[in-house]
N, C-alpha and C positions, 0 to 999 in steps of 0.2 A: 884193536879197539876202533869204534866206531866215532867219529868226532858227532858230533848235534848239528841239527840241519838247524841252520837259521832262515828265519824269511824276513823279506826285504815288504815295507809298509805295501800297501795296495793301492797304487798310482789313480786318482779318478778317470774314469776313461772320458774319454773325448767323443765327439761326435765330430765326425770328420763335415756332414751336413749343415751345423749349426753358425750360423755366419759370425764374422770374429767382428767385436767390439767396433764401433766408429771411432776413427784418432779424433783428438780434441778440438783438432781442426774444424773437423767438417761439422761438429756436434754446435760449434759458434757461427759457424757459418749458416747453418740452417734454423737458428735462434735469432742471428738475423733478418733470415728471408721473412721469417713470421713477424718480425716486430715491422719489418716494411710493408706486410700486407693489411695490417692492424689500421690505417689509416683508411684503406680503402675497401673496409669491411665497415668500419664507421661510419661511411659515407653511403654506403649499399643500406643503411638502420633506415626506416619510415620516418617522416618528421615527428611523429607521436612517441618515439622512443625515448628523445629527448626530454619532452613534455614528461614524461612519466620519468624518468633518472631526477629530473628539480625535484619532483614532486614528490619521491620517495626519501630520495635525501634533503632533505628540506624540513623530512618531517623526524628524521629520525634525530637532524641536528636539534628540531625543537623539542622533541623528547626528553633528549640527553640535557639541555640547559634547563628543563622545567625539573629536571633528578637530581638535578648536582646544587641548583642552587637552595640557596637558607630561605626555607618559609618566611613570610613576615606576618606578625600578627594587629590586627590595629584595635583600637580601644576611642572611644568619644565618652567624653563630660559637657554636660550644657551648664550652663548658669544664664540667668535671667536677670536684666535691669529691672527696679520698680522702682517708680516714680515715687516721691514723696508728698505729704500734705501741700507743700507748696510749690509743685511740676507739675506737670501734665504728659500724658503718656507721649506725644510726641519730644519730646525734651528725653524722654527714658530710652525711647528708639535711636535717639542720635548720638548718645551716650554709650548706647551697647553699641553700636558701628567703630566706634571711637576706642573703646575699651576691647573688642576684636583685635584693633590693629596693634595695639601694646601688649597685648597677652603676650609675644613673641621676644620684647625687646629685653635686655638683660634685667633689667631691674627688676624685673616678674621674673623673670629664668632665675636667678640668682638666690631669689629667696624659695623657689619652686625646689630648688634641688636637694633641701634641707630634707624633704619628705618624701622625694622619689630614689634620694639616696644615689644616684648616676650625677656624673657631670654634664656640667651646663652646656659644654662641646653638643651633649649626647642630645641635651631638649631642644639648642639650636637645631639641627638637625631630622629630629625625627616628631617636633611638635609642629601643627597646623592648625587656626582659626579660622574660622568662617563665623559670617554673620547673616541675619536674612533682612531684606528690605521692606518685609512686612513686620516682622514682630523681636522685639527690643530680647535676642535672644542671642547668647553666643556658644558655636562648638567648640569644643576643645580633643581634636583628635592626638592619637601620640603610638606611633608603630615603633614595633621591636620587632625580634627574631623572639624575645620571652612573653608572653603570654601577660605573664603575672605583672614582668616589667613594663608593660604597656599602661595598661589600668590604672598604675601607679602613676606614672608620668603624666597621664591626662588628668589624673584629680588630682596631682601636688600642684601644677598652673594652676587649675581651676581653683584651689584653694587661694593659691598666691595671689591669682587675680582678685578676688573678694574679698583680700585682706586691701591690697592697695585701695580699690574702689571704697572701702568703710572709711579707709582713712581719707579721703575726700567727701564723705555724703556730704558735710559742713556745708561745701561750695557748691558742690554739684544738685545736691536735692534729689540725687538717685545711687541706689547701693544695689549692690549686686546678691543675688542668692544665689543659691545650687539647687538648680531644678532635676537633673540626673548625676547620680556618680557613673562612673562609668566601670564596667564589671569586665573578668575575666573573658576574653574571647576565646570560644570553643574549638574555631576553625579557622585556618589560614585566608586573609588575604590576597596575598600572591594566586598566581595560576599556576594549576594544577599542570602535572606533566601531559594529559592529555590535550590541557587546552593552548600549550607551546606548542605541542605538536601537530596540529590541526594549524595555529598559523605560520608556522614553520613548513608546513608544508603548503600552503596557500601560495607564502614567499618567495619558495621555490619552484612551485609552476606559472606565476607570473614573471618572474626573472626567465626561466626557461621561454617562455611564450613570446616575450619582448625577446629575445636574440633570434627565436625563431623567426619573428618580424622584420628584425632588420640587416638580417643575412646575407648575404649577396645570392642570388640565384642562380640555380646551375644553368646551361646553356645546352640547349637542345642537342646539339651536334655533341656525341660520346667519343671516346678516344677512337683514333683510326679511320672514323669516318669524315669523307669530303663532303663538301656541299655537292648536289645537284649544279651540273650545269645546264644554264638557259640559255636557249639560241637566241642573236642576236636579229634584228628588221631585218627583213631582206631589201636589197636594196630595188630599185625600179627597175633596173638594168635585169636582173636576175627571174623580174614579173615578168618582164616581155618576153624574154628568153621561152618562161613554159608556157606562151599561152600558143 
């Protein structure tokens, strides 16, 4: 009887030529050399390299902040002072100046909120008036991140304010109307990611340019090399000698 050949798996073969693996050693060691020549490849960059690293990222940082953050939306209500049968339009202008600076304080906030339906934290916060020095006229701005919420919040003041002011025409001789409501805004406020990133990158070629400014300067003479030596007078002694 014949036993059965077995065979034994098939060993990869080797290349006797192929150089063997670098120990761990030498593979840190030469991961070193390059992180020590890192500084003085940096230094070999143009001063313009600089300039342009601010400038690139500078801009991408402003990019990225114009993408991440919450739109805001703003919305204006005007109302307008009119003088009564017994005022005069100057009396109405100094009244609407007047009536600007309280639009803000809680007493109009308070009943404002009834109709904007947000807390009065929220009108603190995101409502603003302005008045003009020509004409007996006041804004009533009011930004959200909602659209719809903004609108809202400038015509619930606006409202509030012209209820306060009817309940004084008695003494004042001037009431307030609503010259505009103020409507849904279509389009954000805020700046666009484009326009972060244009001064985000402005930012960062002027900080880049200011360090290039105030840098220390390299110094003519490069590693290795001496100065020039200069001969010293000759002395008198030494004149006579060659003449």
């Amino acid at each position: 009887m014949t036993e059965p050949l077995t065979q034994s798996p098939a060993q990869p073969a080797t290349d006797p030529e192929a150089p063997a693996p670098a120990p761990a050693p030498a593979r840190r060691e030469r991961a070193r050399t390059a992180l020590r020549r890192v500084p003085g490849r940096l230094r070999s960059l143009p001063p313009w390299s600089a300039l342009a690293a601010g400038v690139l990222a500078g801009g991408l940082l402003g990019a990225g902040y114009g993408l991440v953050v919450t739109p805001q939306y703003t919305a204006t209500s005007y109302v307008v002072a009119v003088p009564s049968d017994q005022s005069d339009p100057a009396s109405a202008l100094g009244f609407a100046q007047a009536y600007g600076r309280v639009a803000t304080q809680l007493a109009v906030l308070g009943d404002a909120q009834m109709w904007a339906h947000v807390p009065v934290a929220d009108l603190e916060r995101s409502v603003r008036t302005a008045t003009s020095p020509d004409a007996p006229m006041v804004s009533v701005t009011a930004t959200s991140a909602d659209p719809e919420e903004a609108a809202d919040m400038a015509n619930a003041v606006a409202r509030a304010l012209t209820k306060h002011a009817d309940a004084a025409a008695d003494d004042t001789h001037v009431e307030l109307r609503q010259f505009a409501r103020a409507t849904e805004p279509t389009e954000s406020s805020s700046p666009s990611a484009a326009v972060t990133g244009l001064v985000g990158a402005s930012a960062g070629g002027l900080l880049c340019g200011l360090a290039l400014l105030v840098r220390p300067r390299r110094s003519g003479r490069g590693p290795g090399r001496t100065p020039a030596a200069v001969p010293g007078p000759a002395s008198a002694a030494d004149g006579r000698g060659q003449l």
